[in-house]
DRENDREN-794686 format. One record per residue (C-alpha): residue in one letter; x, y, z; chain; residue number from 1. Coordinates in steps of 0.5 Angstrom, whole numbers. Layout:
<r res="a" X="X" Y="Y" Z="Z" chain="A" n="NUM"/>
...
This chain:
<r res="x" X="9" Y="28" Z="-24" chain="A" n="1"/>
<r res="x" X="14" Y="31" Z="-20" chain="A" n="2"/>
<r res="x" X="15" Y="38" Z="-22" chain="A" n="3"/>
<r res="x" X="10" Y="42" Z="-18" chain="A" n="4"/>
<r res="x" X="14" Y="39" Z="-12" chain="A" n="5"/>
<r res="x" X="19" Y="40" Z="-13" chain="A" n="6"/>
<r res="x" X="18" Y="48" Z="-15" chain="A" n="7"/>
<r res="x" X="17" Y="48" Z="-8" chain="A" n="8"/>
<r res="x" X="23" Y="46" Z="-5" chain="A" n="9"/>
<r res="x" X="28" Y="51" Z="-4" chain="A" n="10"/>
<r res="x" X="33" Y="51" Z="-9" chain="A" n="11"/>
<r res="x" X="39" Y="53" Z="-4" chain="A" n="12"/>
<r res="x" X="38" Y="47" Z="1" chain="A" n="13"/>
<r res="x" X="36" Y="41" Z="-5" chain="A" n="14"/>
<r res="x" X="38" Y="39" Z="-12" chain="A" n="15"/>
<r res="x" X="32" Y="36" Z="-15" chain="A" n="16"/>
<r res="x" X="34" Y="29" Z="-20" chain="A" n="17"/>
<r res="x" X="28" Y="28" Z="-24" chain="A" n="18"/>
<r res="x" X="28" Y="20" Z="-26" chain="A" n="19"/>
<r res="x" X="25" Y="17" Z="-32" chain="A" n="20"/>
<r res="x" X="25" Y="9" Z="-33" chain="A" n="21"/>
<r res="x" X="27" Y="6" Z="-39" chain="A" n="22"/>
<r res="x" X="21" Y="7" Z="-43" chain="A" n="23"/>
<r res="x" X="17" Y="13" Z="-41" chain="A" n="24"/>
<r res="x" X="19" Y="21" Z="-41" chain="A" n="25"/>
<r res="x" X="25" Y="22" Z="-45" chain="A" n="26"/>
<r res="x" X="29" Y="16" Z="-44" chain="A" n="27"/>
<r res="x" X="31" Y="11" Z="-47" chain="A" n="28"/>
<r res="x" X="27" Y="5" Z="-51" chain="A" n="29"/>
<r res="x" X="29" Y="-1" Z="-51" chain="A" n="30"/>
<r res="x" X="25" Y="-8" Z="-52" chain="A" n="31"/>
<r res="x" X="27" Y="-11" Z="-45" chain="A" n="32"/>
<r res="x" X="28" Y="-9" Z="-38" chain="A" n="33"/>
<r res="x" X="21" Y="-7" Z="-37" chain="A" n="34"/>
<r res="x" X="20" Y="-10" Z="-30" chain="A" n="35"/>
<r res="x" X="23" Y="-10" Z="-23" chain="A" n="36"/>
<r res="x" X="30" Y="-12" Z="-24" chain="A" n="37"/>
<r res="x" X="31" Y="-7" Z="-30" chain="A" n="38"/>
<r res="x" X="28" Y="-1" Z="-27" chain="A" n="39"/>
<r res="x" X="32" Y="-3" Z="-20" chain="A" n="40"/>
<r res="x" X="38" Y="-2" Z="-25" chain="A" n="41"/>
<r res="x" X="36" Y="4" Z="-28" chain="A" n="42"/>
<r res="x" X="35" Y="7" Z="-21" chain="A" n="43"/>
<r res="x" X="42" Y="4" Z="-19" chain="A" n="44"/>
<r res="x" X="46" Y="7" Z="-25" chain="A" n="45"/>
<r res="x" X="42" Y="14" Z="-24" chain="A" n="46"/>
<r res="x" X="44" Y="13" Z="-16" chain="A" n="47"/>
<r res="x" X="51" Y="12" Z="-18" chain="A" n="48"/>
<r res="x" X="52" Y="18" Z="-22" chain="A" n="49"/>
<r res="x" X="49" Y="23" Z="-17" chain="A" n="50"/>
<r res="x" X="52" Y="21" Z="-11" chain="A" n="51"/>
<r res="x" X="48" Y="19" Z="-5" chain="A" n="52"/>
<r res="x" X="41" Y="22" Z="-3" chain="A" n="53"/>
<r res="x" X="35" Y="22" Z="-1" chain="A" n="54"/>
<r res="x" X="30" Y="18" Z="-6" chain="A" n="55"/>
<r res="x" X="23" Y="20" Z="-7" chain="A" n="56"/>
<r res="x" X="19" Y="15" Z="-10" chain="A" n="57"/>
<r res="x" X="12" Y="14" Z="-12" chain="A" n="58"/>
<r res="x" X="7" Y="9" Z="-13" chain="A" n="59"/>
<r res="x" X="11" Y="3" Z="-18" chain="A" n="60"/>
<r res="x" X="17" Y="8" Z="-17" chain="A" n="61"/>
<r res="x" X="17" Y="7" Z="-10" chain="A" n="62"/>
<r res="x" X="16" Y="-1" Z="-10" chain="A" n="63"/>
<r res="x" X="22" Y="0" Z="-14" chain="A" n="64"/>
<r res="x" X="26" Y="4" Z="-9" chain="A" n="65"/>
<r res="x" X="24" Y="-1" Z="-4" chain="A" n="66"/>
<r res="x" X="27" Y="-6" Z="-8" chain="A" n="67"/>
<r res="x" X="34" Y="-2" Z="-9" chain="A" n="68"/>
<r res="x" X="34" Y="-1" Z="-1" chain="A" n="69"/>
<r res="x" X="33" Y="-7" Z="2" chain="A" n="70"/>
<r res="x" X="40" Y="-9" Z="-2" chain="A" n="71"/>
<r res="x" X="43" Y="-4" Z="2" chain="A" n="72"/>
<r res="x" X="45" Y="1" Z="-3" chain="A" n="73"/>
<r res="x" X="50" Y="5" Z="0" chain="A" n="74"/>
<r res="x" X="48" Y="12" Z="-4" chain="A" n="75"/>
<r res="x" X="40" Y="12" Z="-1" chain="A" n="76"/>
<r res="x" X="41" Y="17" Z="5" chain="A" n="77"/>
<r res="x" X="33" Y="16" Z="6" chain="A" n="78"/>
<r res="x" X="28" Y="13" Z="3" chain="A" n="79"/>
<r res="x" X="21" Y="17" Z="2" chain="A" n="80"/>
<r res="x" X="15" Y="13" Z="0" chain="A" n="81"/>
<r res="x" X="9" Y="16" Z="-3" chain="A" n="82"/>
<r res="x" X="3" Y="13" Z="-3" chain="A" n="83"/>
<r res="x" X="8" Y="6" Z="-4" chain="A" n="84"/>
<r res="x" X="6" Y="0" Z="-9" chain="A" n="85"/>
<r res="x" X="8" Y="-6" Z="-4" chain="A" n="86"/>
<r res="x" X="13" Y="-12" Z="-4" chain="A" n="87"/>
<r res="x" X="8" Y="-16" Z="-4" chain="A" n="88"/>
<r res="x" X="6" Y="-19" Z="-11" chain="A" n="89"/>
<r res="x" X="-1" Y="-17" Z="-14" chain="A" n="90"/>
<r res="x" X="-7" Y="-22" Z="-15" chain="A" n="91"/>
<r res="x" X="-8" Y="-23" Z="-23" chain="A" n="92"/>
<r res="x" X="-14" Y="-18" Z="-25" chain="A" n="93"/>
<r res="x" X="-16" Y="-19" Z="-32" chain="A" n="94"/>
<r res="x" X="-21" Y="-14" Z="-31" chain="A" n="95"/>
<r res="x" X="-16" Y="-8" Z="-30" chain="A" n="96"/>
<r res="x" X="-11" Y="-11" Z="-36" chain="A" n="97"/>
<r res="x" X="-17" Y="-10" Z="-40" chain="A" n="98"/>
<r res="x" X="-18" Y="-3" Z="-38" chain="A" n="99"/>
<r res="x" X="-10" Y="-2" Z="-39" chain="A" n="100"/>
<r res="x" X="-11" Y="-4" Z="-46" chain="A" n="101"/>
<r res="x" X="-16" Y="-1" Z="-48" chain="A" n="102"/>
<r res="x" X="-14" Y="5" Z="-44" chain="A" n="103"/>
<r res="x" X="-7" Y="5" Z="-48" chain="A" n="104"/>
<r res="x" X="-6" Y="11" Z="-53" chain="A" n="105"/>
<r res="x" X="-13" Y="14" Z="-51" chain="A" n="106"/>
<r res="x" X="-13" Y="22" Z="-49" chain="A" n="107"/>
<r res="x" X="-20" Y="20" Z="-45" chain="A" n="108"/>
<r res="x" X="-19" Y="14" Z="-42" chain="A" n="109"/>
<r res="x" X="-12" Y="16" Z="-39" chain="A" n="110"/>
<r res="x" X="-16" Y="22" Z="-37" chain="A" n="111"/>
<r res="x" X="-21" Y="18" Z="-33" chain="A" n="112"/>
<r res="x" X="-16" Y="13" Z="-29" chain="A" n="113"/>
<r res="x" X="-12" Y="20" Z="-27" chain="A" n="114"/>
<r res="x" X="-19" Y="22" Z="-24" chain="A" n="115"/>
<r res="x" X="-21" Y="16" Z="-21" chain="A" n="116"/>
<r res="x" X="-15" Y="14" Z="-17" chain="A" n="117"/>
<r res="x" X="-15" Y="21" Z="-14" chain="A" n="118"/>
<r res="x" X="-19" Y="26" Z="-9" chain="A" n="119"/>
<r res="x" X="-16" Y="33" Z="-11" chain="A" n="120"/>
<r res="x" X="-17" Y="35" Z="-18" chain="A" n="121"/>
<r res="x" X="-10" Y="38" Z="-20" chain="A" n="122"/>
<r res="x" X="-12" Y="45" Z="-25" chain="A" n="123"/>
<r res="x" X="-13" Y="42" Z="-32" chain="A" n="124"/>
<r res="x" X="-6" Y="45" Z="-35" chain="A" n="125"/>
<r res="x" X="-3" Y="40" Z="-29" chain="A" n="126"/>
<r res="x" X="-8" Y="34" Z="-31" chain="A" n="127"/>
<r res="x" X="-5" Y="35" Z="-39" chain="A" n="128"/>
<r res="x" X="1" Y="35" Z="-37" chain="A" n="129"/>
<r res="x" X="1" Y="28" Z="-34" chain="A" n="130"/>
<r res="x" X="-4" Y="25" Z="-39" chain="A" n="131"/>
<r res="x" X="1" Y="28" Z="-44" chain="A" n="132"/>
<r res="x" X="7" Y="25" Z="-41" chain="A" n="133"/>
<r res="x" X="2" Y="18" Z="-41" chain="A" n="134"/>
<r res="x" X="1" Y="18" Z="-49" chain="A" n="135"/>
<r res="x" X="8" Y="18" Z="-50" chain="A" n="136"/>
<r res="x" X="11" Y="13" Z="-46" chain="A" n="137"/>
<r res="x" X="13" Y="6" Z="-49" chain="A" n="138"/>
<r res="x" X="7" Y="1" Z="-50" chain="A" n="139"/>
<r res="x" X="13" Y="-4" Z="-47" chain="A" n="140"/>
<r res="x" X="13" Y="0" Z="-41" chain="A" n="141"/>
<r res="x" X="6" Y="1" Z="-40" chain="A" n="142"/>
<r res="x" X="4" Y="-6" Z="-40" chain="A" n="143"/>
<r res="x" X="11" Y="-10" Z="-38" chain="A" n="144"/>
<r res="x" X="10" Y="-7" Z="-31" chain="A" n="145"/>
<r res="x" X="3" Y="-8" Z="-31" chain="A" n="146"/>
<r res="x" X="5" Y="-16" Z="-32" chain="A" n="147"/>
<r res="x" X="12" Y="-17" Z="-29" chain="A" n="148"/>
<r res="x" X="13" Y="-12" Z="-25" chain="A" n="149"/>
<r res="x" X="7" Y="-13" Z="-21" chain="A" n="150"/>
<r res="x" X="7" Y="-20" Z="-19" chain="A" n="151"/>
<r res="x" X="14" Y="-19" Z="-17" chain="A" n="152"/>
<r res="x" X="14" Y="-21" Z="-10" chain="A" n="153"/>
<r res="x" X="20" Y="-19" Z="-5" chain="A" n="154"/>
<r res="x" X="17" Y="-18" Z="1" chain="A" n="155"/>
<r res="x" X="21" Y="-21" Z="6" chain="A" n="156"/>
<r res="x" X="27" Y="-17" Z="4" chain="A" n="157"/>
<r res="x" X="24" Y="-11" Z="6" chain="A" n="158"/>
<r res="x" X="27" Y="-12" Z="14" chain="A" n="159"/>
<r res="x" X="34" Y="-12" Z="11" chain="A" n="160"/>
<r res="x" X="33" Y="-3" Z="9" chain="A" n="161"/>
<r res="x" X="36" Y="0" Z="14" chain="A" n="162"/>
<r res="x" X="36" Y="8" Z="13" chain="A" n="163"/>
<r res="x" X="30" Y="12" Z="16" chain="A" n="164"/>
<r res="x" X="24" Y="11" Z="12" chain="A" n="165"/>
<r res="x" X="19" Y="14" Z="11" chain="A" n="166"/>
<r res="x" X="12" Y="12" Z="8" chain="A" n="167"/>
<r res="x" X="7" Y="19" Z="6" chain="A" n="168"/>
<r res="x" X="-1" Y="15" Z="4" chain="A" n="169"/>
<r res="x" X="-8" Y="19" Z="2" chain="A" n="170"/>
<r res="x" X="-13" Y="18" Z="6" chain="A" n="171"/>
<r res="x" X="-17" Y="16" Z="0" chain="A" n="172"/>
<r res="x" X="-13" Y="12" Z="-3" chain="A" n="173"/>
<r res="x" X="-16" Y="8" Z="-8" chain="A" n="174"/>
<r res="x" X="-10" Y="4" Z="-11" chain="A" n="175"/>
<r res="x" X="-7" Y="4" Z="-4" chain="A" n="176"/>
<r res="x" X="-10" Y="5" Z="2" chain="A" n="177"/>
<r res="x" X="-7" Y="7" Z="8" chain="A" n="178"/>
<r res="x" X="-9" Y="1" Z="13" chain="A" n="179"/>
<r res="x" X="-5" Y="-3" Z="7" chain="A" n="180"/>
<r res="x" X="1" Y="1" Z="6" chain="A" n="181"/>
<r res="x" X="1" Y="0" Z="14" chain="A" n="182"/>
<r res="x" X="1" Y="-7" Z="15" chain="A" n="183"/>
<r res="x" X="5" Y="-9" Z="8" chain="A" n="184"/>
<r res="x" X="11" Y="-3" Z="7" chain="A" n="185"/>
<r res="x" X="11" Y="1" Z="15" chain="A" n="186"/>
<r res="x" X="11" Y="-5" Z="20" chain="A" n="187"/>
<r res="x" X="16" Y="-9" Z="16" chain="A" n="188"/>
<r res="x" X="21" Y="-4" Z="16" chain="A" n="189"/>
<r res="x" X="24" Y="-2" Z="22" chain="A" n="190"/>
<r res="x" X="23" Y="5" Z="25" chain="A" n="191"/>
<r res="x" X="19" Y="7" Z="18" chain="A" n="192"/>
<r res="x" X="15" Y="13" Z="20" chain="A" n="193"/>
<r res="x" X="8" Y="15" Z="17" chain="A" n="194"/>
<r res="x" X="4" Y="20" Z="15" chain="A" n="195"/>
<r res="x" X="-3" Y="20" Z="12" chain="A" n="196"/>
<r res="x" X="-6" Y="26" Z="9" chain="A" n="197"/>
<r res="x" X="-12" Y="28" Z="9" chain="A" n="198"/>
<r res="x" X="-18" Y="28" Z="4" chain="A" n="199"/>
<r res="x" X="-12" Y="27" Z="-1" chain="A" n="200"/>
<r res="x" X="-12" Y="20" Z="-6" chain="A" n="201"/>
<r res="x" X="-6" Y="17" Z="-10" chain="A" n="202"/>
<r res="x" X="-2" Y="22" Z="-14" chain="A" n="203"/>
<r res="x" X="0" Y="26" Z="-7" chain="A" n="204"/>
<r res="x" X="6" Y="30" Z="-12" chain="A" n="205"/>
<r res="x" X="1" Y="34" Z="-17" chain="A" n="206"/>
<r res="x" X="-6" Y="33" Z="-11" chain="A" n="207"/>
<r res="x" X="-2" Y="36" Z="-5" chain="A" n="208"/>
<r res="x" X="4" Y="39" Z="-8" chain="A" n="209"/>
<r res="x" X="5" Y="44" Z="-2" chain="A" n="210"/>
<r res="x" X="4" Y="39" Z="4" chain="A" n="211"/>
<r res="x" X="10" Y="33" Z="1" chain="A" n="212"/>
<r res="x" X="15" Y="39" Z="-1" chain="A" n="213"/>
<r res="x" X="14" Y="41" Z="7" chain="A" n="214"/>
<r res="x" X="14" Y="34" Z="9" chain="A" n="215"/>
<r res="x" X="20" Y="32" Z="4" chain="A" n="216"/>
<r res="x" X="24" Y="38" Z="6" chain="A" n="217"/>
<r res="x" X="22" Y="36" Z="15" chain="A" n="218"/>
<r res="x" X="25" Y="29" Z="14" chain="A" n="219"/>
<r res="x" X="30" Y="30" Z="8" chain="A" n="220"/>
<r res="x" X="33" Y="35" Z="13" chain="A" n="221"/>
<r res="x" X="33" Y="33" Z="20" chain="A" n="222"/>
């Protein structure tokens, strides 16, 4: 998801460290800790061994680097949402997990959710390669966030993050539009900043490369 972005970071200005949770990518797979507080330990553990920086996080990652912020974790410099799952918890969808199950495994229907989640197509080597990377992660993770990580609800943690926050949305977002990324992630943290990019959906890091490498390295640097 990252690597379109992050070729378009200056190399001599940023180090880019690409994390994946436990259960997906190359990582690890154990049986547990695929919920919040096992990611949250999978990014401290990655944020000790770096040393402080600027956290960029999207979607379920960014719930998670929410999460991580608001215990006041010395080593976030700045936290950068994009398109941002909420602290709040998710209402049951019975529908959805149906569709994630049947989704699980299948070529076709990653694709289709890919597609439907944004506004700007990718080139079809970049849609391959983030529907590869999806049929290779661990049935737990795949299903363990969407029944645990979820429902956690933390929201009123979120007023004790204290570094300068800033919180990217897509115009059309259909899994999290902008009027609610406002009321549930920018109003509840202090001084959060937002940017809205136009006609762009949910996975800004492979549909708007360009425009979040300059606004990453705007907020990052200043």
């Amino acid at each position: 998801m990252w690597y379109d972005l992050v070729e378009r970071l200056d190399p001599e200005q940023f180090t880019a460290h690409l994390l994946d949770f436990r259960g997906a990518g190359l990582s690890d797979r154990p049986a547990d800790g695929h919920d919040l507080d096992g990611y949250a330990s999978d990014l401290r553990v990655a944020l000790d061994a770096v040393g402080p920086a600027v956290v960029v996080a999207h979607s379920m990652g960014a719930k998670v680097a929410q999460y991580v912020a608001s215990e006041g974790a010395a080593a976030i410099e700045k936290l950068i949402l994009v398109a941002p799952g909420s602290a709040r918890a998710y209402r049951e969808a019975p529908k959805q997990r149906a569709l994630a199950e049947a989704a699980y495994g299948s070529r076709e229907r990653i694709e289709r959710f890919q597609r439907a989640a944004m506004t700007r197509i990718p080139a079809p080597e970049v849609m391959e390669r983030i529907v590869d990377d999806a049929l290779i992660a661990q049935r737990e993770h795949w299903f363990g966030w969407f029944d645990r990580g979820r429902a956690a609800d933390f929201g009123d943690r979120l007023d004790r993050i204290t570094v300068p926050t800033l919180v990217v949305a897509g115009e059309k977002d259909p899994l999290a539009p902008p009027v609610r990324l406002r009321r549930d992630v920018v109003e509840p943290i202090a001084g959060a900043l937002m940017v809205n990019l136009r006609n762009a959906g949910h996975n800004l890091p492979v549909e708007s490369p360009a425009e979040l490498a300059q606004i990453v390295t705007r907020f990052a640097g200043s």
